[in-house]
VOBA-1610 file (N, C-alpha, C; in pm, whole numbers, padded with zeros to 5 digits, always signed):
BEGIN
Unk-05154+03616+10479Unk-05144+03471+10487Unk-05280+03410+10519Unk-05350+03504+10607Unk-05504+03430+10613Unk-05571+03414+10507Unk-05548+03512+10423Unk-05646+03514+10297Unk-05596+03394+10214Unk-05547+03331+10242Unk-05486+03169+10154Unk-05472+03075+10199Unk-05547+03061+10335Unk-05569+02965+10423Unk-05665+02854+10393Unk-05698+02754+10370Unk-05794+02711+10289Unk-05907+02649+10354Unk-06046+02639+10298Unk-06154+02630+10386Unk-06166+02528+10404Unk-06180+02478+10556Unk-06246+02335+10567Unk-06324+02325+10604Unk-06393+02193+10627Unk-06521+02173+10652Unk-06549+02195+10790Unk-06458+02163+10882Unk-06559+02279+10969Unk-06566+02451+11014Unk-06500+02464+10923Unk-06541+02613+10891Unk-06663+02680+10797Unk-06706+02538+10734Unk-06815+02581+10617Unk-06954+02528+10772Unk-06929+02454+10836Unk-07012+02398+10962Unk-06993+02499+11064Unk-06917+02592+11080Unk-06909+02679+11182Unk-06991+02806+11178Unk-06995+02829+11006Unk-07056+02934+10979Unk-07173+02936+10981Unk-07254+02859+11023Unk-07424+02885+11087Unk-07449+02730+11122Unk-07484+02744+11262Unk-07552+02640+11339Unk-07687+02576+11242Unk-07774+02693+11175Unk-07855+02635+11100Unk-07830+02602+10930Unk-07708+02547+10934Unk-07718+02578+10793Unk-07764+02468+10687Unk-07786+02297+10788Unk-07846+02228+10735Unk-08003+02194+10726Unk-08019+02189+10565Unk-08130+02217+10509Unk-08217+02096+10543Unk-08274+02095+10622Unk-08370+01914+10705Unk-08376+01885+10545Unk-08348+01798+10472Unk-08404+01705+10426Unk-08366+01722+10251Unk-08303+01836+10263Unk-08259+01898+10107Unk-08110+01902+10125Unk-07991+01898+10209Unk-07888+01891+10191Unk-07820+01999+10319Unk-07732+02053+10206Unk-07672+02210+10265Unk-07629+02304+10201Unk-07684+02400+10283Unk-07699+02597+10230Unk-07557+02640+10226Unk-07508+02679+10095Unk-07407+02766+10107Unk-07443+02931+10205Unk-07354+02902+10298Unk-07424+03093+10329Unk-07390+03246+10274Unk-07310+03203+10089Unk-07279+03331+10068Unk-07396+03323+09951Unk-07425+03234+09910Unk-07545+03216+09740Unk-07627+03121+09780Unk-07664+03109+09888Unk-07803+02987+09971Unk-07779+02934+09845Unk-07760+02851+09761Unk-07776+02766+09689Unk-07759+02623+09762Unk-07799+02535+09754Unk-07859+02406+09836Unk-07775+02309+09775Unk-07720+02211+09852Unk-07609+02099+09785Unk-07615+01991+09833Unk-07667+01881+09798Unk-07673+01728+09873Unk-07598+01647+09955Unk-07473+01748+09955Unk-07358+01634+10045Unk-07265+01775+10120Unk-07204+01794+10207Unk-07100+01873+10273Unk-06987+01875+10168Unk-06948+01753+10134Unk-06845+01774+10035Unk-06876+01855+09910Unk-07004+01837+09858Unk-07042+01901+09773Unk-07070+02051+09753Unk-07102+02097+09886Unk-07039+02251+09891Unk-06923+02247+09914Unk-06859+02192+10009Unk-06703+02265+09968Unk-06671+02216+09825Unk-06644+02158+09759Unk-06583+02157+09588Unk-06665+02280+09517Unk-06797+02282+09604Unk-06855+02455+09549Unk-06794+02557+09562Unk-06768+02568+09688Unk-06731+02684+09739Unk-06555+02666+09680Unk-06493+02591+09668Unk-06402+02597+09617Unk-06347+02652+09473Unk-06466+02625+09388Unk-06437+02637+09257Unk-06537+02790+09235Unk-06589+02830+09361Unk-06711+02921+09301Unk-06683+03029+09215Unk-06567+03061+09206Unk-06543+03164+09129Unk-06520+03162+08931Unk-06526+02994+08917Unk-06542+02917+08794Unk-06722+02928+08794Unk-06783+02948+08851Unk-06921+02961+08843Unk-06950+03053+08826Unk-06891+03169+08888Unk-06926+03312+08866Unk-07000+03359+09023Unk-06964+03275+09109Unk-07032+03339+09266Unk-06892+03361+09311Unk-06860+03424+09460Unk-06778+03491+09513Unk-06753+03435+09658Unk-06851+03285+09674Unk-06852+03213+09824Unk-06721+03203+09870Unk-06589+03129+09767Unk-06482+03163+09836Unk-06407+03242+09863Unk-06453+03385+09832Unk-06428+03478+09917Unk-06463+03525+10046Unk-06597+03485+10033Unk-06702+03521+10158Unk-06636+03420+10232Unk-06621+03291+10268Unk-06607+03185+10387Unk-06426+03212+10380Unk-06353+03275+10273Unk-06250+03296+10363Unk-06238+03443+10452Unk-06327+03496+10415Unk-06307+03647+10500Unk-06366+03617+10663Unk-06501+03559+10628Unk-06538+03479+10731Unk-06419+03467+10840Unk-06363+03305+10777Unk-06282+03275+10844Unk-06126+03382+10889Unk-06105+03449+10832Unk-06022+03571+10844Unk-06086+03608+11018Unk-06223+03648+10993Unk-06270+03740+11115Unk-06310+03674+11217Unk-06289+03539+11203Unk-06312+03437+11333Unk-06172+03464+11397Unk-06056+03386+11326Unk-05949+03391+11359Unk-05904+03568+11440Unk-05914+03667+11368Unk-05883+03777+11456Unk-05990+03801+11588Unk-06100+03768+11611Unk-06179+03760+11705Unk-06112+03663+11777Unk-06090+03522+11746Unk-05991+03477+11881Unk-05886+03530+11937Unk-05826+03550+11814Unk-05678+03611+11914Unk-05679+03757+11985Unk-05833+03808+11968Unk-05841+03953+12044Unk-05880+03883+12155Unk-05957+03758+12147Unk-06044+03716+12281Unk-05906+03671+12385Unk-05814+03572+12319Unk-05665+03549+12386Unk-05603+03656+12428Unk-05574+03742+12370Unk-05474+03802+12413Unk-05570+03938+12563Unk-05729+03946+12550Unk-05798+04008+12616Unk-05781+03914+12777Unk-05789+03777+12752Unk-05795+03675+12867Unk-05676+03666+12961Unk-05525+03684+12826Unk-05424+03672+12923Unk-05362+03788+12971Unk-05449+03884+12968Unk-05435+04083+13046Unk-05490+04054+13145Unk-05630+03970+13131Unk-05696+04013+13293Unk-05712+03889+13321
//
């Protein structure tokens, strides 16, 4: 079910503190390819596989391994 969870924007913002480009836009972080608006990578990253890149795979696995890192961090917090 995670793997069909769909990406939002602040998950494309979560995935690197640096990922805005001063003055050129924003970095996809699976094909650094550079995009003028936030929305404009996600409709990237959305369709990337009509392009022939694999980003929405990468930012949902991503997000896959955030999500199991919290709930190891939860369920670690409410043991001790």
């Amino acid at each position: 079910a995670s793997d069909r969870a769909s990406i939002m924007v602040r998950d494309i913002l979560a995935a690197s503190p640096r990922q805005l480009v001063p003055q050129c836009g924003y970095q996809c972080m699976s094909c650094c390819r550079v995009f003028p608006t936030l929305w404009s990578l996600k409709i990237h990253i959305q369709h990337s596989s009509q392009e022939g890149y694999s980003c929405k795979v990468y930012y949902r696995r991503l997000k896959a391994l955030w999500e199991k890192e919290h709930k190891e961090q939860e369920a670690a917090s409410s043991q001790g």
